[in-house]
N, C-alpha and C positions, 0 to 999 in steps of 0.2 A: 331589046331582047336579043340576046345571043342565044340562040335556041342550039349551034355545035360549039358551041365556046371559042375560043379565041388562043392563038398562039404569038411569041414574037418571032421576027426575022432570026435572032438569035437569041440566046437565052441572056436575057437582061437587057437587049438592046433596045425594047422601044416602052413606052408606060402607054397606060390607057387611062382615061378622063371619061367618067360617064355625066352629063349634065343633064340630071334626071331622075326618073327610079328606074330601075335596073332588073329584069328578070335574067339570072342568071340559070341557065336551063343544059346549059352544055358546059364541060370545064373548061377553064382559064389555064392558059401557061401547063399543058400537061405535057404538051412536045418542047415548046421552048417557053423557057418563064418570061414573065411578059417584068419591064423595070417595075413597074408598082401600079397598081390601080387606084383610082378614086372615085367615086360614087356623090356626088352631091343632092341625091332624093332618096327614096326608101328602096330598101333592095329582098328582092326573093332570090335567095341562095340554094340552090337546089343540086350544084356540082364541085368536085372543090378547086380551089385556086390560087394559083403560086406564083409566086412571085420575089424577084431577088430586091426587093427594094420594101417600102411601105405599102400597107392596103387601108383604106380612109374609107368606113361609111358611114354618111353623115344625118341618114335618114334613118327612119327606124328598120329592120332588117329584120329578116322571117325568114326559118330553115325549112326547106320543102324536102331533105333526107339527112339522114348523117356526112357529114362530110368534113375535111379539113381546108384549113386556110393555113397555107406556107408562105411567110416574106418574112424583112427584116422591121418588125413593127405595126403592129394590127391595132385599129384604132376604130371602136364602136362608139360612134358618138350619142348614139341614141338608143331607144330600148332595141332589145332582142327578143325574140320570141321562137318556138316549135317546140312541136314533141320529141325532136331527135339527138343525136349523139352532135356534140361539135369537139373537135380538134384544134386548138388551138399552138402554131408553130410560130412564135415572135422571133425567134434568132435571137440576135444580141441588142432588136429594138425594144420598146417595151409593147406591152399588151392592156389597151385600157379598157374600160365597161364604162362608160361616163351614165349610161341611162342603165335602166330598172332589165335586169334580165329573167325572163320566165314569168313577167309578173303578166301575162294576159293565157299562156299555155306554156307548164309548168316543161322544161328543156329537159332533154335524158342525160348521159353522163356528159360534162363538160370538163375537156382537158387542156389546161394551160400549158405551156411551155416558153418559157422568154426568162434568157439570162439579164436584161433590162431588169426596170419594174413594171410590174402587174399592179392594176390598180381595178378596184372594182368602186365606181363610185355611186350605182344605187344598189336598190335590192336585186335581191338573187334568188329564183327559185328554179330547181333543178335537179334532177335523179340523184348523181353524184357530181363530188367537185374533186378535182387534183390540182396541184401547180405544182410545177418542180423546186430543184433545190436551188437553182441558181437567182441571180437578183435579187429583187426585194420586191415587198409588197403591203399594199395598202388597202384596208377595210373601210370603206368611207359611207357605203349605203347603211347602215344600221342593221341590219339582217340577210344573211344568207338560211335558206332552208331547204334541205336537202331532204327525199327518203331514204336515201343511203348516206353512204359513208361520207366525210370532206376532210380528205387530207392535205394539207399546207404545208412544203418542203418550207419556203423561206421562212424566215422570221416576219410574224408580223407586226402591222402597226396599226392601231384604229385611230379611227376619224373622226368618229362618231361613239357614243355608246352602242353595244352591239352585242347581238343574240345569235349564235349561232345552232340552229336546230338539225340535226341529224341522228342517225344510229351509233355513229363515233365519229370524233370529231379529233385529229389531231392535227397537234401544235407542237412537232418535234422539235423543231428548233425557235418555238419559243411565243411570246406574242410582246407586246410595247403599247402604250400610250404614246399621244402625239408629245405630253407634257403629262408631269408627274400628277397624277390623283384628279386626272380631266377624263377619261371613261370607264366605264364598266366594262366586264365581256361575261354576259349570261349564258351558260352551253347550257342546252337542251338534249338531254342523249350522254354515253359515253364520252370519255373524256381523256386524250393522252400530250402531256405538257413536254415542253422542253421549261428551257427559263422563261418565268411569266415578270413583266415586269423588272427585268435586271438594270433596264436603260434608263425606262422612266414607269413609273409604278403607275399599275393599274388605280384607277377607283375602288373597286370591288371586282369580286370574280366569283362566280358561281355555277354550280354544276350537278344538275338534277339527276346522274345517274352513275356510273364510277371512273374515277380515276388512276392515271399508270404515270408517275412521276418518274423519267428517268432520270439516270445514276447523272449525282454533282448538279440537280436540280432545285432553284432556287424561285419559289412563287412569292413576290412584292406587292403591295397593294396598301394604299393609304387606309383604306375602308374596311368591311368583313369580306372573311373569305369561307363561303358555304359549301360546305362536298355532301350532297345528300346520296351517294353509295358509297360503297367500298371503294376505300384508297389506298393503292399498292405501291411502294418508291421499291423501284429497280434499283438503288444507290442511296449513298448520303442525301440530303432532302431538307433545303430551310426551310419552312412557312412563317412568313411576317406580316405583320399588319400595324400599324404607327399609328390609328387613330380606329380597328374594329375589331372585333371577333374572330377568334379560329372555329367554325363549326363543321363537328362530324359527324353526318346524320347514319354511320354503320361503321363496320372496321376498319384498321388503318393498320397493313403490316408493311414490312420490311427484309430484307434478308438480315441473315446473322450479324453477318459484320459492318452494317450501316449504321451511320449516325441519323437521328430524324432531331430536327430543330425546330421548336417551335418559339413564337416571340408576338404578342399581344402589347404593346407597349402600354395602353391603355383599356383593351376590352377583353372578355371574358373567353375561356379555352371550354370549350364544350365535345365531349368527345362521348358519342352514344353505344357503338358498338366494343369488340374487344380490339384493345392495340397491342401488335408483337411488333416486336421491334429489336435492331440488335443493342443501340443503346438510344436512350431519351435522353434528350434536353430540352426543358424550357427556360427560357434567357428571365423575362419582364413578365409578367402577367398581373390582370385582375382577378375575377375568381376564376378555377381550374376546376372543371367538373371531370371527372371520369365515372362513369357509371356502369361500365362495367369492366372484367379484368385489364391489368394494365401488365405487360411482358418487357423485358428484355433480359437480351443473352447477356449481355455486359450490364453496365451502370447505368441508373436514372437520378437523374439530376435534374430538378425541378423548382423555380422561384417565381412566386405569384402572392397576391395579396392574399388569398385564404386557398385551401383546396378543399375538394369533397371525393371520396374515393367508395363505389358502391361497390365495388368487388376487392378479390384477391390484386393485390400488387406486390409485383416478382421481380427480381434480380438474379437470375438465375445465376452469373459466373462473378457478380460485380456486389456495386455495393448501391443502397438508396439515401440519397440525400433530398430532406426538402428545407428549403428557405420561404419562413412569409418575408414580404418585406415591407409588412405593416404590423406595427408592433400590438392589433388589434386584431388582427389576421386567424384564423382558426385554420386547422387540419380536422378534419372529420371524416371517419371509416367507418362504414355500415359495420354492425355488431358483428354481422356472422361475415366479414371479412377475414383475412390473413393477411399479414406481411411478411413477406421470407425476401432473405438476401443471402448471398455467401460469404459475403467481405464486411458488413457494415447498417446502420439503421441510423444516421442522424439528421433530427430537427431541429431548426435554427429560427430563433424573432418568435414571434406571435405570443395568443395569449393562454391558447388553450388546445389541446390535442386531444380529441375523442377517438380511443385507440379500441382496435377491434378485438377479435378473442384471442386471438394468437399472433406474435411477434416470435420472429423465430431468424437466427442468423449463425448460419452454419460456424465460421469465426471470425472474430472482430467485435469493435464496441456497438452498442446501442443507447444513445445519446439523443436525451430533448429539453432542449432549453425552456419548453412553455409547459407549464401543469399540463398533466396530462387524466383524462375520465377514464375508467375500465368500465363496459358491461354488467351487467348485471349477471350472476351467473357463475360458471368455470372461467379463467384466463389464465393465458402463462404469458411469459417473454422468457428468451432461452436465448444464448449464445455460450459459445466459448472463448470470453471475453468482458470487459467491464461494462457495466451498466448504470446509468446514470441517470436520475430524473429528477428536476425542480421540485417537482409534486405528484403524488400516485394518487389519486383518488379512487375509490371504489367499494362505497361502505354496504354495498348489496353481492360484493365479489370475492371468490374464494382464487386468492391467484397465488400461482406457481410461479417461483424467479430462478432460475439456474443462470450462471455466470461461467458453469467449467472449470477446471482445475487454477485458473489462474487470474479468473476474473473478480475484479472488486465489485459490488452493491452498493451504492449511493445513492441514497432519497433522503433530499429534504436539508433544512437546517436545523441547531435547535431553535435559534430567535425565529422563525420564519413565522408567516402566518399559516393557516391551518390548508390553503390552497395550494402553500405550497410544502408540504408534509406530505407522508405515507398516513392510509387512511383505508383498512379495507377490513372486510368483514373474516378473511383468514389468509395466514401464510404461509406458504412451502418452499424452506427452500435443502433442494438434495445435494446441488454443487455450489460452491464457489470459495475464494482466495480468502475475502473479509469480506467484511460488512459494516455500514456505517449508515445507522438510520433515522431518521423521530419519523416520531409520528405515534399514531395508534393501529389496534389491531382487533378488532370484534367490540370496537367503543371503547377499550382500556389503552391508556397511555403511562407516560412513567415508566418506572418499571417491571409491572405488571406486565406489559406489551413484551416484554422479553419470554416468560413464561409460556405465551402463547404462537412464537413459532414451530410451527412444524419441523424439525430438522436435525438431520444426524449431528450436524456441527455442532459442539458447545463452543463454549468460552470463547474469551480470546483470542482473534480477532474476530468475532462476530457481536458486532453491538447495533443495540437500537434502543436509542434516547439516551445514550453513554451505559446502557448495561448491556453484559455478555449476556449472549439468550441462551437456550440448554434447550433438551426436547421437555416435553407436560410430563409430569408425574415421576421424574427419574435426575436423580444424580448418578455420580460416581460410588458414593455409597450407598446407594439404594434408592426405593419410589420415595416419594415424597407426596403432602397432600397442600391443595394451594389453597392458604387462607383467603379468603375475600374478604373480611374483614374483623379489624381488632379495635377490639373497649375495653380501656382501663377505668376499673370499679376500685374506690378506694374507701376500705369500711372499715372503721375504729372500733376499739375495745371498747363494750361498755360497759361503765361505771356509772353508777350512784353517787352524787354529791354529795357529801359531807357537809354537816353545821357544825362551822367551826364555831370556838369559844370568844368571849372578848378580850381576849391577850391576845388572838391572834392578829383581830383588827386591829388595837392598839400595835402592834410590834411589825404588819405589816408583813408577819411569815404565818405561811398556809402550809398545812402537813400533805406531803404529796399523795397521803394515803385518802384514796373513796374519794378523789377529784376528778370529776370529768373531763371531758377539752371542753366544755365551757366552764371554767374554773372559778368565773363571777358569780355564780348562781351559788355560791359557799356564802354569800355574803347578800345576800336576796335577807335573809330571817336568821342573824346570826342568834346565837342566845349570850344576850349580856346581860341579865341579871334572872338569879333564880329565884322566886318570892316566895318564903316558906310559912306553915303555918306556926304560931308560937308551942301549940304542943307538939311541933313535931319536935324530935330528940334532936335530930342536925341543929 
């Protein structure tokens, strides 16, 4: 017991050994630092104590106030425990935690500082946590749990799989695995990243509350990567995953002019709230759920085995491209969805596109390589630009197709099969360059189907099923009325057959007069002999 604490002759000149436990009651090295302390039994710390060299304590150690500990290299070998503030100044030694700290009475704020490494290697429980920017540091206990805040200047590295429970938790410069896809890190609480996983990729990562991804931030992880709040990227922003899931259990924005990158190489993109963004990319995917609106200021650019899109999806200054890249792959858009772009609308692979009510792109083509379904209902697609589809289906849909002064209409082949044709219960079209279409139109194909476009356009170039289509009821020379259907009735003259004579059947000539078209029935009962009575006078 030092109950006034202790000084050296000069500052750093003499070290002190305690073989023992230690009550520390008066400060150490306040007048002159003492070279370094060490403690070989438990210690009650209750002043603080400085020192130009190492401080070693090797027993379990107890905080009886707030105070700080200054040397070059602070070494707890064993658990720590109080209710108060500690101070931690390692200099340029490191600062270790080997035992459990707060785990018997929970510590109040505890602040590291050591340009070394910091290493915490059990659990932690404690009011707040800080460490600075300098050194490095290691997570090895499995759990730090904070009721406030824990901020981590260095980059970290875990040791362990590991949960970090607070009000915000950040990781500005970043966090690591010891080796690529050996832990997890579960945040409990708010959540703000540097690079996760740039070095060697996390397991999984997870984060029960929101996210602040800063600018040129890049999160790795073999595994899924779960954001159950809002996630906001300060800047550019990959998210990767090589063996799980991207899930976002709320929003996900961005500023204007950031890229956000997503890449599932294998697992499924689950996005639940609305994403803005300045422009999207997803690289690889399985299936790509958006469920509700999807934004950007510039281009989306999106490639996954199928997508499902529950809202509006926007391109507000750019253009939207999706790729499946499974040739079995679907796009699917809730009915009362929208897709607007400004530059462009094309889809690539797959089998089949169920497109919402309205496609709409200020200018530029609109282009899909798989059939595509319309709604039941009203639809349009509209650009000022060409349009292009495998196959329109929509035999319950009255759609509207504008193209703009310069845009062509393409649906379909004629060899094609009927999936992939034009197929819909009516069509309007008020703009476009030509037209080239099969298919049918209210169930009639051929060229019947021509008669039934709605449209100022006639003739040439507008065709579907190789004929020029006109508007219903009107030529150049006037209305006109549309037969649906024509029978040819073909009805002969009647005549009475003739009995002819027996010269005729001898000679083989019939008198063309009083012969029916069956002309054999003259020879049914010819009369060849007349039998007369002998008084008659003949």
């Amino acid at each position: 017991t030092l109950s006034a604490g202790a000084d050296g002759a000069a500052a750093g000149g003499q070290t002190l050994t305690l073989v023992g436990n230690f009550n520390g009651a008066g400060a150490i090295g306040a007048n002159q630092s003492l070279g370094s302390v060490s403690v070989s039994g438990d210690s009650a710390l209750n002043a603080n104590i400085t020192t130009t060299g190492a401080q070693t304590y090797s027993g379990a150690a107890t905080l009886g106030g707030a105070l700080t500990l200054t040397g070059v290299g602070i070494d707890f070998a064993s658990a720590l425990d109080g209710t108060h503030a500690l101070t931690i100044d390692a200099g340029s030694g490191a600062a270790n935690f080997s035992g459990a700290v707060g785990a018997t009475t929970r510590l109040g704020t505890l602040n590291v500082t050591s340009s070394g490494a910091t290493t915490f290697g059990g659990t932690v429980r404690a009011a707040t946590l800080m460490t600075d920017t300098a050194g490095s540091l290691r997570l090895n206990g499995g759990s730090i749990n904070t009721t406030g805040t824990q901020t981590y200047g260095e980059r970290a590295v875990l040791g362990a799989n590991t949960t970090l429970t607070g009000t915000t938790v950040s990781l500005a410069n970043g966090v690591d695995a010891t080796a690529a896809g050996t832990q997890d890190l579960v945040i409990n609480g708010n959540a703000v990243f540097g690079d996760v996983g740039a070095n060697q990729a996390l397991a999984a990562l997870s984060v029960s509350g929101s996210s602040v991804l800063g600018g040129g931030t890049t999160v790795t992880t073999t595994g899924a990567q779960r954001y159950a709040g809002a996630v906001t990227a300060a800047g550019d922003a990959t998210l990767s995953s090589s063996r799980g899931s991207l899930v976002f259990g709320s929003t996900v924005d961005g500023p204007l002019g950031n890229t956000l990158t997503l890449r599932t190489d294998t697992g499924d993109l689950d996005v639940t709230g609305a994403l803005r963004v300045g422009n999207l990319v997803q690289t690889v995917g399985g299936v790509s759920r958006f469920r509700n609106t999807v934004s950007a200021q510039g281009n989306i650019q999106l490639t996954a085995r199928s997508f499902t899109f529950g809202n509006a999806l926007t391109a507000n200054k750019g253009a939207i491209a999706l790729a499946n890249s499974d040739n079995t792959g679907l796009v699917n858009f809730a009915a009362g969805a929208n897709v607007q772009a400004a530059s462009g609308f094309r889809q690539t692979g797959g089998s089949m596109v169920y497109l919402p009510t309205r496609v709409s792109v200020t200018q530029g083509p609109i282009s899909l390589d798989a059939s595509a379904s319309l709604p039941a209902g009203q639809a349009s697609i509209e650009t000022a630009g060409d349009i292009s589809f495998s196959g329109l289906i929509g035999t319950d849909t009255a759609l509207t197709m504008n193209g703009g002064r310069a845009g062509k209409l393409t649906v379909g082949l004629n060899d094609a099969s009927t999936d992939n044709k034009l197929n819909v219960r009516s069509l309007t079209v008020q703009t476009a360059a030509s037209a080239a279409m099969y298919g049918a139109i209210g169930g009639q194909s051929g060229a019947q189907a021509a008669s039934l476009v709605t449209s100022p356009l006639v003739n040439a170039p507008y065709f579907i099923n190789d004929t020029p289509w006109g508007p219903v009821n009107e030529t150049p020379s006037g209305p006109i009325d549309r037969i649906p259907t024509v029978a040819a009735i073909m009805t002969p003259k009647i005549s009475l057959p003739g009995r002819q004579g027996v010269s005729s059947l001898f000679s083989r000539q019939v008198s063309p007069q009083s012969v029916a078209p069956d002309a054999i029935s003259a020879f049914r009962d010819p009369s060849v002999l007349n039998v007369l009575n002998e008084s008659s006078p003949q």
